[in-house]
VEXVOLO-84818 format. One line per 10 residues: their letters; for each residue z, x, y of N, C-alpha, C. Coordinates in steps of 0.1 Angstrom, whole numbers, plus 5000, padded with zeros to 4 digits. Example, Ala and Ser with C-alpha at 12.3 -4.5 7.8 and 13.67 -1.06 7.14 Angstrom:
2
as = 5078:5132:4943:5078:5123:4955:5078:5132:4967 ~ 5071:5128:4978:5071:5137:4989:5079:5129:5000 .
REM end
This chain:
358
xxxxxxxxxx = 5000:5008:4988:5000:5000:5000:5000:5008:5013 ~ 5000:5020:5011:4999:5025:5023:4987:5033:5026 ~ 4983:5032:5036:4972:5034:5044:4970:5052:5046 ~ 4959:5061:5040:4958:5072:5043:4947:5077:5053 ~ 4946:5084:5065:4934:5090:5068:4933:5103:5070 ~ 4925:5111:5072:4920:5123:5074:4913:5122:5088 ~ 4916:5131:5099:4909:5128:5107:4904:5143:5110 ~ 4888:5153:5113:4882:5160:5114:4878:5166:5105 ~ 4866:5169:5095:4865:5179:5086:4858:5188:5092 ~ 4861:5200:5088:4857:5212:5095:4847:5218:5090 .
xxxxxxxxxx = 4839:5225:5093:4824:5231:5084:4830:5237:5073 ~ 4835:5243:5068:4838:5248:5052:4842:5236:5047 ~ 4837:5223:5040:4845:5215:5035:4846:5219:5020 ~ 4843:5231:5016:4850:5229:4999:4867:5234:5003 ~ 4868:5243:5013:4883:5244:5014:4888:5232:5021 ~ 4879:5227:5032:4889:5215:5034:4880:5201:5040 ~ 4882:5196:5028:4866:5185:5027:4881:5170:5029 ~ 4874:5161:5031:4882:5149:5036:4889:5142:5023 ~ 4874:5145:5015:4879:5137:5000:4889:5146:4997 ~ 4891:5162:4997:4899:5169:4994:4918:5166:4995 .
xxxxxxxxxx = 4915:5160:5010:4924:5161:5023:4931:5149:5012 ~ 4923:5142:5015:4925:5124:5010:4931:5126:4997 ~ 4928:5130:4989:4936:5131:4974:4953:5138:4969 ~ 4949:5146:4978:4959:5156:4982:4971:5146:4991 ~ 4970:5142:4999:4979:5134:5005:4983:5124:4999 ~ 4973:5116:4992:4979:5106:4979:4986:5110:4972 ~ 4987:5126:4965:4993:5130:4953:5005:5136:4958 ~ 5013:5138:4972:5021:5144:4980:5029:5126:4981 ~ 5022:5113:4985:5030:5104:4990:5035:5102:4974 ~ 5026:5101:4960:5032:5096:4947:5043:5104:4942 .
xxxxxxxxxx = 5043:5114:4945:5055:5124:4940:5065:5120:4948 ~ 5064:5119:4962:5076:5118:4970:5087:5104:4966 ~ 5078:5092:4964:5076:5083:4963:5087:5083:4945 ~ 5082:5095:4940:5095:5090:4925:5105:5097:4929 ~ 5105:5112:4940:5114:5113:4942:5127:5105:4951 ~ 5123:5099:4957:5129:5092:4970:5133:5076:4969 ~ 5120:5069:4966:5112:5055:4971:5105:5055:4980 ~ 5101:5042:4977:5087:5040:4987:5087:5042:5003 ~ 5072:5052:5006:5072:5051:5017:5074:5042:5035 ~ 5080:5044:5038:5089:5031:5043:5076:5028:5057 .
xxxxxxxxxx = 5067:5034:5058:5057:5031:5067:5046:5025:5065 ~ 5036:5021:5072:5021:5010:5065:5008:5026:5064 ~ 5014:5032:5072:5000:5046:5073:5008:5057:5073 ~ 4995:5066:5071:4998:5084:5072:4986:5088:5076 ~ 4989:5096:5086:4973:5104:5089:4976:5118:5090 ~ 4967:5126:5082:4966:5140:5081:4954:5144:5089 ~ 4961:5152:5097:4951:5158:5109:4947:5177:5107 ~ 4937:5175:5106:4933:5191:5107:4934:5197:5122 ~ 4941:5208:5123:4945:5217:5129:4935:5227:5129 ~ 4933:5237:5140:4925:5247:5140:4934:5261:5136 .
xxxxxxxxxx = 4947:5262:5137:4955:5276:5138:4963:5270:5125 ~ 4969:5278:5118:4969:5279:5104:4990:5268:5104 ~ 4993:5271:5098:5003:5268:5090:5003:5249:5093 ~ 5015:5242:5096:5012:5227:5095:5027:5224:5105 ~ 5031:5211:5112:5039:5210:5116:5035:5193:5113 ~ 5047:5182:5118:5047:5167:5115:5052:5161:5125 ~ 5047:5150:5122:5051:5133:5133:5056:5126:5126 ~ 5065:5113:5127:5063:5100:5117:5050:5097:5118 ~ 5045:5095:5104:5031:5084:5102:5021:5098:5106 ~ 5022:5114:5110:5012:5121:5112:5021:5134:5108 .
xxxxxxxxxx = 5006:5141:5102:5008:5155:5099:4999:5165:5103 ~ 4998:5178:5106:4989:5182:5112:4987:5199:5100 ~ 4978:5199:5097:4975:5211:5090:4965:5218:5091 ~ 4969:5230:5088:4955:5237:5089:4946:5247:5076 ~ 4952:5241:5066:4945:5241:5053:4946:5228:5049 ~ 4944:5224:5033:4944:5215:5025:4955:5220:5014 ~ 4957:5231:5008:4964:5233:5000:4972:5223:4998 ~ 4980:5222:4982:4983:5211:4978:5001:5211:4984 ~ 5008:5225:4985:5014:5230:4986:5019:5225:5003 ~ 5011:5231:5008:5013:5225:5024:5012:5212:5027 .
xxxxxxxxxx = 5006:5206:5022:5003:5188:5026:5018:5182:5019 ~ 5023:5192:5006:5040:5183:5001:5045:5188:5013 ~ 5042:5196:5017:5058:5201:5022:5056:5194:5036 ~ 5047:5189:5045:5041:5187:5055:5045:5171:5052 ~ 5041:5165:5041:5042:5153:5045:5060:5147:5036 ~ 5066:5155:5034:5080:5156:5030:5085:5154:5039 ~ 5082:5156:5055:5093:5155:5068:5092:5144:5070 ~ 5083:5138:5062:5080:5121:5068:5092:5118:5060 ~ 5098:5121:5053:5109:5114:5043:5121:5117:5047 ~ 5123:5137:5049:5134:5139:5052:5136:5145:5066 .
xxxxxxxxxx = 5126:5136:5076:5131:5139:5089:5131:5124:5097 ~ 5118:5122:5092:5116:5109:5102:5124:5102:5097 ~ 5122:5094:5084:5126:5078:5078:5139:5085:5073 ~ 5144:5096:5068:5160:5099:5070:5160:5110:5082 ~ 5165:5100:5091:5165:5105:5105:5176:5116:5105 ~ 5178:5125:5104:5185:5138:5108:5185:5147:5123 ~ 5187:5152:5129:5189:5162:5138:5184:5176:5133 ~ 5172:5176:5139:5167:5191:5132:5170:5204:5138 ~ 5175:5201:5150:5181:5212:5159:5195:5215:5150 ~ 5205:5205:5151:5214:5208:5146:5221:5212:5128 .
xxxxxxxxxx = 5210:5208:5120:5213:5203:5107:5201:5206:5101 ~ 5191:5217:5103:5178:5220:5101:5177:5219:5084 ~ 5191:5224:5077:5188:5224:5062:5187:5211:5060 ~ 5191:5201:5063:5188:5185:5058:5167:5181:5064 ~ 5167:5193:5066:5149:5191:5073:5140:5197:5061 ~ 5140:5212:5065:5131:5221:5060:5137:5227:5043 ~ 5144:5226:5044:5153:5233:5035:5150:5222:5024 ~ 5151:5210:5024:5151:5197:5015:5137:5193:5010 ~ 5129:5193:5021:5114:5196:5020:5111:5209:5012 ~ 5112:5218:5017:5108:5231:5006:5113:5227:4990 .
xxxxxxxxxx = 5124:5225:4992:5130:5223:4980:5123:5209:4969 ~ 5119:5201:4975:5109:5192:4971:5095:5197:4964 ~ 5089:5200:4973:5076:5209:4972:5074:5223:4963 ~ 5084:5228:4956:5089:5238:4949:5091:5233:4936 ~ 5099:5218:4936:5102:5208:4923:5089:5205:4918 ~ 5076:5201:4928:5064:5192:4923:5059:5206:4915 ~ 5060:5219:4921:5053:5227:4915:5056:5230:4902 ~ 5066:5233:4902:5075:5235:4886:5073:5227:4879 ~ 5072:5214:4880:5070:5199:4870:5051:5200:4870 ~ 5049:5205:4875:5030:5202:4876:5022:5211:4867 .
xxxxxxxxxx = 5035:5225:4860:5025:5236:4857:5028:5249:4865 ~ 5033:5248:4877:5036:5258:4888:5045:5266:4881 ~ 5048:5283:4883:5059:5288:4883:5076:5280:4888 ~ 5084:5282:4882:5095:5278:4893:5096:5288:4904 ~ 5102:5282:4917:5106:5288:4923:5119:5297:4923 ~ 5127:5293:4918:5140:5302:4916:5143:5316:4918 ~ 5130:5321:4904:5133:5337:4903:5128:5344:4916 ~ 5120:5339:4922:5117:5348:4930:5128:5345:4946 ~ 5127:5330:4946:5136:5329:4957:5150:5330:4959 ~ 5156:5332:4949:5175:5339:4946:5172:5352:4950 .
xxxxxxxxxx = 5165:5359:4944:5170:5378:4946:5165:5376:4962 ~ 5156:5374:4964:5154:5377:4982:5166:5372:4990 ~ 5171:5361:4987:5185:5359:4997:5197:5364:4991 ~ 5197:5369:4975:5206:5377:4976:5205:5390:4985 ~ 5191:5393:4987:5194:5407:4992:5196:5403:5005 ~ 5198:5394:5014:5201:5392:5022:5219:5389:5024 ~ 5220:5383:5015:5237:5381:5011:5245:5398:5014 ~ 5235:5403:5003:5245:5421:4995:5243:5432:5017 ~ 5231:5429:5023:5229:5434:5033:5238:5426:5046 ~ 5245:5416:5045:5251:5408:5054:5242:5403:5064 .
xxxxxxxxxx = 5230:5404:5059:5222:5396:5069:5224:5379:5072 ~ 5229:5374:5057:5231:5358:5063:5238:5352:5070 ~ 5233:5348:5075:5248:5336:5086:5248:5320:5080 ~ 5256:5311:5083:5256:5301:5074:5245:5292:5079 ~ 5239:5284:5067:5230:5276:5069:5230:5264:5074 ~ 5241:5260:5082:5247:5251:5089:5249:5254:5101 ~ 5242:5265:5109:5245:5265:5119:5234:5256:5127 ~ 5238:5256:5145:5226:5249:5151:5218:5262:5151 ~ 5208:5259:5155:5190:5267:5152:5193:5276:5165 ~ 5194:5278:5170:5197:5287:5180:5203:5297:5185 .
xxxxxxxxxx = 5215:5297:5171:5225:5306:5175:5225:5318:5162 ~ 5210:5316:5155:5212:5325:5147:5206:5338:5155 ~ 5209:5350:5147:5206:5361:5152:5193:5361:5157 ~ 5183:5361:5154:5166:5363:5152:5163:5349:5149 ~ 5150:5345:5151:5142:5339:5141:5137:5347:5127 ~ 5133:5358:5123:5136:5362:5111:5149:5356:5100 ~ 5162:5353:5104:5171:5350:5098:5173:5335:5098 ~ 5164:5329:5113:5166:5311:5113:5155:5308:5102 ~ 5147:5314:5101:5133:5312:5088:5140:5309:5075 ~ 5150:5324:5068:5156:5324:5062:5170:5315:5054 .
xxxxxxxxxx = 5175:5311:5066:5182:5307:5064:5180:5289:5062 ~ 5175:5287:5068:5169:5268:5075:5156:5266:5063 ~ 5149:5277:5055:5138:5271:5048:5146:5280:5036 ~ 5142:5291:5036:5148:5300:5017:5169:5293:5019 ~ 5175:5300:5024:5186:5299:5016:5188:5283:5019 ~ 5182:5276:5025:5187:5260:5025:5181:5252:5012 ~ 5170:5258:5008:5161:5253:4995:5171:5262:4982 ~ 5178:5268:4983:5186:5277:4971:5195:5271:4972 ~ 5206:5265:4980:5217:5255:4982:5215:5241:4975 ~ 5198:5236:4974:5193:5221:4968:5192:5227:4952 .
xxxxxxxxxx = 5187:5241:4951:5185:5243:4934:5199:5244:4933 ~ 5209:5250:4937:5222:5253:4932:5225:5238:4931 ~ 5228:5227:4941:5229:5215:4938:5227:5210:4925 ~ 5211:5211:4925:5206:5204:4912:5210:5211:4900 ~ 5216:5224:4900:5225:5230:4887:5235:5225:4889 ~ 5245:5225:4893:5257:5218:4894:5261:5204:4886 ~ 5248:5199:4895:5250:5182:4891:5241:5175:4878 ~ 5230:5186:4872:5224:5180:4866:5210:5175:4874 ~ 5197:5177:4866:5186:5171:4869:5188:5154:4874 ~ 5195:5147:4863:5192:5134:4862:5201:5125:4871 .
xxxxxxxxxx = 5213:5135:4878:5219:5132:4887:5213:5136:4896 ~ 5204:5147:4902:5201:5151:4910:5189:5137:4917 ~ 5181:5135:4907:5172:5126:4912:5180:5110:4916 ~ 5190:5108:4908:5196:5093:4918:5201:5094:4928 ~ 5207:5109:4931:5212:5113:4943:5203:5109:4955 ~ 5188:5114:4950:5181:5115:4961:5174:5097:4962 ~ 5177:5094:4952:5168:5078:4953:5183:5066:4959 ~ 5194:5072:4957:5200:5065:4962:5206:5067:4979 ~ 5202:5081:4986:5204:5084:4995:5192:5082:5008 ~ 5180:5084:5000:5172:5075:5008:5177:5054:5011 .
xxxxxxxxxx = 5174:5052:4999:5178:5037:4999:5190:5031:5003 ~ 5197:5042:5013:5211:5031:5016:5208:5041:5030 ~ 5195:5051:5030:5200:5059:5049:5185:5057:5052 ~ 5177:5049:5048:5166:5053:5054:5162:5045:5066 ~ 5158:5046:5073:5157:5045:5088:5168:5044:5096 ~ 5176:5049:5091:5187:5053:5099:5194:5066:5100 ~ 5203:5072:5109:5207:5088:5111:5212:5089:5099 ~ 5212:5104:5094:5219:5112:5082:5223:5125:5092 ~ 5239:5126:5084:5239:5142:5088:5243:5150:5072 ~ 5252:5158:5073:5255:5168:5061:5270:5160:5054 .
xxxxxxxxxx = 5279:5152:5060:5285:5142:5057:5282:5133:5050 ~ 5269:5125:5059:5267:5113:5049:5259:5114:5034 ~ 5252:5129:5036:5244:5134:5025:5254:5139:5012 ~ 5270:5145:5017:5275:5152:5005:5283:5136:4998 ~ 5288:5126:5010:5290:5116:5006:5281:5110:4992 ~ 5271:5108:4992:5262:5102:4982:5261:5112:4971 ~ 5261:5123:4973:5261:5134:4963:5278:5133:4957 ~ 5285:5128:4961:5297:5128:4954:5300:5117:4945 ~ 5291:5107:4953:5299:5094:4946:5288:5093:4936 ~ 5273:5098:4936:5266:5096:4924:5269:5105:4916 .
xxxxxxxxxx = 5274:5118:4917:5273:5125:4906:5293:5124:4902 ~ 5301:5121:4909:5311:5119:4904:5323:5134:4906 ~ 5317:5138:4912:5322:5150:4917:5333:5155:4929 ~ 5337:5163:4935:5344:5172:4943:5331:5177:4945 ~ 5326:5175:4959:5318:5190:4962:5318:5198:4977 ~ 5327:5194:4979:5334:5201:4991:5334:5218:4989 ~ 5334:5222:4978:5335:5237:4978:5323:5240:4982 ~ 5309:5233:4968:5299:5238:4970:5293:5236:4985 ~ 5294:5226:4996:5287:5221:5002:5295:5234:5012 ~ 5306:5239:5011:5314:5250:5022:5308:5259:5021 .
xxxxxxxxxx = 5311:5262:5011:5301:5282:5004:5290:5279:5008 ~ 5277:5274:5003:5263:5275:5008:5261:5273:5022 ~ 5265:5260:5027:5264:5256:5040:5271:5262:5054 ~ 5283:5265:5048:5297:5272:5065:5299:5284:5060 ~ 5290:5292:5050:5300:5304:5045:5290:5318:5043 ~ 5288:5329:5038:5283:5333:5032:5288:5348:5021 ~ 5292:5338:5010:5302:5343:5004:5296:5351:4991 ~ 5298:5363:4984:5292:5369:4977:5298:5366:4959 ~ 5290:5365:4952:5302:5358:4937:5295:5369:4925 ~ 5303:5367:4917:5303:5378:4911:5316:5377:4898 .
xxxxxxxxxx = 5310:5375:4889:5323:5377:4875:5316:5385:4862 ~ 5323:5388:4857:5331:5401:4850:5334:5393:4836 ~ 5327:5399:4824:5332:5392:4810:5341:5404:4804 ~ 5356:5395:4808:5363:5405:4806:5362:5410:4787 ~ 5364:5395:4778:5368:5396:4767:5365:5390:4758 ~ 5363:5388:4744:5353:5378:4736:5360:5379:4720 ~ 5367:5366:4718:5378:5363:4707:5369:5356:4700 ~ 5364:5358:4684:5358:5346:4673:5366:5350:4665 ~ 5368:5337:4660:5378:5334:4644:5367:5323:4639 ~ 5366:5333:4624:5359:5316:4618:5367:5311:4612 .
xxxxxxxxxx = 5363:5296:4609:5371:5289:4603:5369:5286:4593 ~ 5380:5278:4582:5373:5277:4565:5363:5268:4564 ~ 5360:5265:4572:5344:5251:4569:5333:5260:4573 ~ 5337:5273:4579:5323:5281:4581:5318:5278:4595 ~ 5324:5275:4605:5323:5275:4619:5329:5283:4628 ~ 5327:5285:4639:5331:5297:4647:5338:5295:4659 ~ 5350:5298:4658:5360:5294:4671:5354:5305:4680 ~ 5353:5305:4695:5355:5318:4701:5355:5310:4712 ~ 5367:5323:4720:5370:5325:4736:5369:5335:4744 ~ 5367:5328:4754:5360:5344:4764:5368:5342:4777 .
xxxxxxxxxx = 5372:5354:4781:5379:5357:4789:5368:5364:4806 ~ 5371:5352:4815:5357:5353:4824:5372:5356:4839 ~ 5367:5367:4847:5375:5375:4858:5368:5372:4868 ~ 5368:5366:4875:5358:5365:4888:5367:5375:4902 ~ 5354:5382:4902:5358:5394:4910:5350:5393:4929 ~ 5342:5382:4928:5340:5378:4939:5344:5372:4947 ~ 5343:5366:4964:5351:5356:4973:5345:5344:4972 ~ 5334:5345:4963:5326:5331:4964:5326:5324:4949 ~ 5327:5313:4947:5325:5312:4928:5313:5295:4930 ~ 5311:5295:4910:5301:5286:4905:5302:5286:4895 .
xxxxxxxxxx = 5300:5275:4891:5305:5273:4876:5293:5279:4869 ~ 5301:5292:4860:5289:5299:4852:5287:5295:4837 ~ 5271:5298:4834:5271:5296:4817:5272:5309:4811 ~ 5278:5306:4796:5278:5313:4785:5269:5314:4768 ~ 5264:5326:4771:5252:5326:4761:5248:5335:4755 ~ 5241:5339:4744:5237:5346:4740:5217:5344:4740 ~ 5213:5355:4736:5198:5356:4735:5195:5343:4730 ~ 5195:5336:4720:5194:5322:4716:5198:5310:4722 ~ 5209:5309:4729:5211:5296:4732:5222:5299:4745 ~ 5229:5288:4754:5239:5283:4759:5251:5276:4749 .
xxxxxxxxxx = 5266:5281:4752:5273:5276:4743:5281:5268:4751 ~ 5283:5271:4769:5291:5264:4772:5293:5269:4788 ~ 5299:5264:4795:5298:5265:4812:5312:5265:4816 ~ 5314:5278:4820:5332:5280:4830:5331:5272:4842 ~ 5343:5272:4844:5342:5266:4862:5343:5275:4869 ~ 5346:5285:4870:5346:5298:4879:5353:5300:4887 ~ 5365:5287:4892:5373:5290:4903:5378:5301:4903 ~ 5390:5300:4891:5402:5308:4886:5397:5320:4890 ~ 5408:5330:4893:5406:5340:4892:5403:5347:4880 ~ 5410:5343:4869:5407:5346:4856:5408:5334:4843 .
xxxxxxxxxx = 5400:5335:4836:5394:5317:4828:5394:5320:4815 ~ 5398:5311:4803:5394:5315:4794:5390:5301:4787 ~ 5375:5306:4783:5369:5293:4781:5367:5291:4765 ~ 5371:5283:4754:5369:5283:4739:5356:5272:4739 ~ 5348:5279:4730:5339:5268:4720:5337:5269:4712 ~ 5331:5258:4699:5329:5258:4688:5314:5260:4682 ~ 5312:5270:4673:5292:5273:4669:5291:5272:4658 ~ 5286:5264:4650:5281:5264:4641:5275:5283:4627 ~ 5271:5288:4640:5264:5301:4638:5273:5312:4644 ~ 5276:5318:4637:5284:5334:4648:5274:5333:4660 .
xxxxxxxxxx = 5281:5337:4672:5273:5338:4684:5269:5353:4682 ~ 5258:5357:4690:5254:5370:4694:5262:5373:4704 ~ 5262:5383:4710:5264:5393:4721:5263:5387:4734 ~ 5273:5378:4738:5274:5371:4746:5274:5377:4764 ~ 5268:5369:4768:5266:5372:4782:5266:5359:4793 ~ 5277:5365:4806:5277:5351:4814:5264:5352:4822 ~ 5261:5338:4823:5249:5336:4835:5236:5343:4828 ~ 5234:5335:4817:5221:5343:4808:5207:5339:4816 ~ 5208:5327:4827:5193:5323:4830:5194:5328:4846 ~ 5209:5336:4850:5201:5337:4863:5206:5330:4873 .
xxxxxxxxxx = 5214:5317:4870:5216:5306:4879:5223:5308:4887 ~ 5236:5314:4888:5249:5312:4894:5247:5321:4908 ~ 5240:5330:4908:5236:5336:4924:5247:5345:4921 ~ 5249:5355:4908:5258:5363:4906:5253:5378:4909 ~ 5257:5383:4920:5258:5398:4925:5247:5403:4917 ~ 5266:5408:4907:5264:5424:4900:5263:5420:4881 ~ 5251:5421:4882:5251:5415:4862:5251:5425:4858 ~ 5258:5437:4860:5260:5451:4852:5277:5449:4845 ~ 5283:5442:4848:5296:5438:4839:5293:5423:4838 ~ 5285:5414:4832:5281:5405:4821:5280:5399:4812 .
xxxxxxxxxx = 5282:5412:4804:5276:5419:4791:5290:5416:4786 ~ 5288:5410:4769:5300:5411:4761:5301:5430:4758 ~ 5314:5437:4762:5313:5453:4757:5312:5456:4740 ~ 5306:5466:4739:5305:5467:4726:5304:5479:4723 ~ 5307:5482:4711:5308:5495:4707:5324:5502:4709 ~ 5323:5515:4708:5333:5521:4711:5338:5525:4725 ~ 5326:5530:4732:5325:5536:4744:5328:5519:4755 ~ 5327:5511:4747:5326:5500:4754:5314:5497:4762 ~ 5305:5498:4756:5292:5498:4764:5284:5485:4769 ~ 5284:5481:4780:5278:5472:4782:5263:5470:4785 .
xxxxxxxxxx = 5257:5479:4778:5241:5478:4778:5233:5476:4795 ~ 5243:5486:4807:5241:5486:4819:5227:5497:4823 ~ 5217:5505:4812:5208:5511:4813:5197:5506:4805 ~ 5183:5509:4812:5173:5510:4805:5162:5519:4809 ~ 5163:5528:4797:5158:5539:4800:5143:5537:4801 ~ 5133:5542:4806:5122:5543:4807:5113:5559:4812 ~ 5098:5561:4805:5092:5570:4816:5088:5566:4832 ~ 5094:5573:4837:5088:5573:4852:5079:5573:4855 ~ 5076:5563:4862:5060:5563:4873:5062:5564:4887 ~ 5059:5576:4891:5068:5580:4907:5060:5571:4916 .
xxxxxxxxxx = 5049:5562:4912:5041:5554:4926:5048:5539:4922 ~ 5056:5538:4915:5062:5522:4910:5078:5524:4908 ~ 5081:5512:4916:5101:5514:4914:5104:5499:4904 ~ 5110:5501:4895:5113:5490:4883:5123:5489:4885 ~ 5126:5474:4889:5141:5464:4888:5143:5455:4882 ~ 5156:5454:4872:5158:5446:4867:5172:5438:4871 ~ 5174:5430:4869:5191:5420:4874:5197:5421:4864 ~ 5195:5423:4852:5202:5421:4843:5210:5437:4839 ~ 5203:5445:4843:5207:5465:4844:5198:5474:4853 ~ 5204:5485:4853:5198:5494:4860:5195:5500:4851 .
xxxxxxxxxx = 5181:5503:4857:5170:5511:4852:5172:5526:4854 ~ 5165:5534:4840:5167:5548:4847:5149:5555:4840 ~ 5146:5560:4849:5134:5566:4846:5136:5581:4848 ~ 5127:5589:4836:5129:5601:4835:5113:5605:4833 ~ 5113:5617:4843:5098:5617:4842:5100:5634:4839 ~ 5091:5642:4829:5090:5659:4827:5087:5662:4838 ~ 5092:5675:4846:5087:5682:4854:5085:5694:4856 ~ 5071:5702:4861:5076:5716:4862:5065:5720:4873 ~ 5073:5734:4877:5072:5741:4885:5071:5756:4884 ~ 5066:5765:4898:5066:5779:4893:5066:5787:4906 .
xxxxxxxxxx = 5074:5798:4909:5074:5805:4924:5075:5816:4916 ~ 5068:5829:4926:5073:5843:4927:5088:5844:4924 ~ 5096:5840:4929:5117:5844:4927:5118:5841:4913 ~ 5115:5827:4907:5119:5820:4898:5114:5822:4887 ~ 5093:5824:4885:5087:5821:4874:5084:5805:4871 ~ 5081:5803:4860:5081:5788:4856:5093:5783:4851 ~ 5092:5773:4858:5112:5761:4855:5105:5750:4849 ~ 5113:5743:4836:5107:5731:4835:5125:5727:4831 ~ 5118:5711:4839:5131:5699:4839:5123:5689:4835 ~ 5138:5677:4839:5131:5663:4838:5140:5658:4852 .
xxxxxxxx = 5130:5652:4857:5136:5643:4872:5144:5634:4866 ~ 5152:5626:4868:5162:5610:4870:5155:5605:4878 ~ 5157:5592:4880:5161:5579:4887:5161:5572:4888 ~ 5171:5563:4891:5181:5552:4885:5176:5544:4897 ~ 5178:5530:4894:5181:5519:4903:5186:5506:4896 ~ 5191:5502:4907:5195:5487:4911:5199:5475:4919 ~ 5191:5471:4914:5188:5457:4925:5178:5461:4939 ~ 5175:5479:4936:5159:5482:4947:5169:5490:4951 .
REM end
């Protein structure tokens, strides 16, 4: 029922042809549309732009590609700026941040990579460097625009994935279908939003909404210890003793290379969490997928051995034109080397070098 147009096609139409335009904005309002409900307006017009990126109106968008990518995220403000009326000056992550995070989801569900891997380590390294300031501030008082970008589009769309881990996928979506449906054409701020997030998912989220939003707090735990007893039916008791050594916490998982066995809450300073496995667990590690926006994953690792080793290297040959990082250990590359002077003669070594996290 609602009305789409395209207004200018430009001489290249295979990059940006109307039918193009046209399809593209249909497939941006049906997604929105399961994430949210229905568009609360009779039209939408997508306007081509001569200078590149995209910016929005209610009922108009202006772009200057077609990509499928820019038209979600372009016509997303229609949902989470206009018809949930927010303050973008002061509360920008309920704008940009919700939108990205939208347009990120269609990709992942369509076939797309997720966004996650790549967009956690960049604002960690912004966390480990103290570049962030909280994502709740007004737009103006951040350092730079380099860090309002940051902060208001990447770490406000890492705040909505951390959300949607928290609470669950299937919470996450009534969240958003019931928060449209009881605020839409009317103001929302970060109140009325954690409100609906509380009462649908059933939760306390006053911590999470403080840490992400008023804070920027670094988290980080430590597997201190790992108890199995089997039992006479042939099942496997075990507890793990989880140390959180950071100012910031999240409820972390527990796992081995095969599976998840179970999820801490991570307040405590120190946790001990029991579950039951059918199968001896492997070599247990907290935060096996990544989620929890955990530091330092070089103490992770269930210790093993004698030396107590927690599998914090991976050795490799060096490629001195390429630097290899991993989150899960530091890398060490060793490359042969040699040399020869008049004093010395010929010396042969092997270089080092180690990294982590770059």
């Amino acid at each position: 029922g609602v009305v789409v147009r395209v207004l200018y096609q430009p001489p290249d139409s295979a990059t940006w042809g109307r039918g193009v335009a046209v399809r593209r904005t249909e497939t941006a309002l049906g997604w929105l549309d399961t994430l949210y409900g229905r568009f609360a307006w009779p039209q939408l017009t997508n306007v081509h732009r001569i200078e590149g990126g995209g910016t929005e109106f209610p009922m108009m968008v202006m772009n200057g590609g077609a990509s499928q990518g820019l038209i979600l995220h372009e016509v997303g403000h229609n949902y989470t700026m206009g018809i949930l009326a927010n303050n973008e000056w002061r509360e920008g992550f309920l704008d940009e941040g919700f939108t990205s995070f939208q347009t990120a989801w269609y990709e992942e569900t369509h076939g797309g990579p997720p966004a996650f891997p790549q967009l956690e380590p960049r604002i960690l390294f912004d966390d480990l460097e103290r570049w962030s300031q909280p994502v709740s501030m007004v737009s103006d008082r951040y350092r730079d625009f380099f860090i309002y970008n940051e902060m208001i589009y990447s770490k406000a769309q890492l705040f909505y994935e951390e959300l949607r881990y928290v609470v669950g996928e299937a919470a996450m979506r009534r969240i958003l279908r019931t928060y449209y449906a009881r605020w839409q054409l009317k103001h929302v701020d970060e109140d009325r939003f954690r409100a609906v997030c509380e009462e649908v998912s059933g939760q306390d989220l006053g911590w999470l909404f403080g840490q992400w939003l008023h804070g920027t707090p670094l988290i980080d735990y430590r597997l201190q210890k790992v108890e199995r007893h089997r039992r006479p039916d042939g099942r496997w008791d075990v507890t793990v003793t989880i140390r959180r050594l950071g100012d910031g916490w999240m409820p972390v998982e527990i796992g081995d290379e095969r599976r998840l066995y179970a999820r801490a809450a991570g307040q405590a300073e120190e946790e001990r969490v029991t579950f039951t496995s059918n199968e001896k667990p492997g070599r247990l590690m907290l935060d096996p997928r990544l989620v929890a926006h955990d530091w330092n994953m070089l103490n992770n690792r269930e210790p093993k051995g004698f030396f107590r080793d927690r599998g914090k290297t991976a050795l490799r040959l060096d490629n001195p034109t390429r630097d290899v990082v991993r989150r899960d250990r530091q890398t060490l590359g060793l490359l042969p080397v040699a040399w020869s002077n008049d004093a010395g003669g010929v010396t042969i070594g092997v270089r080092e070098r180690g990294n982590y996290l770059g």
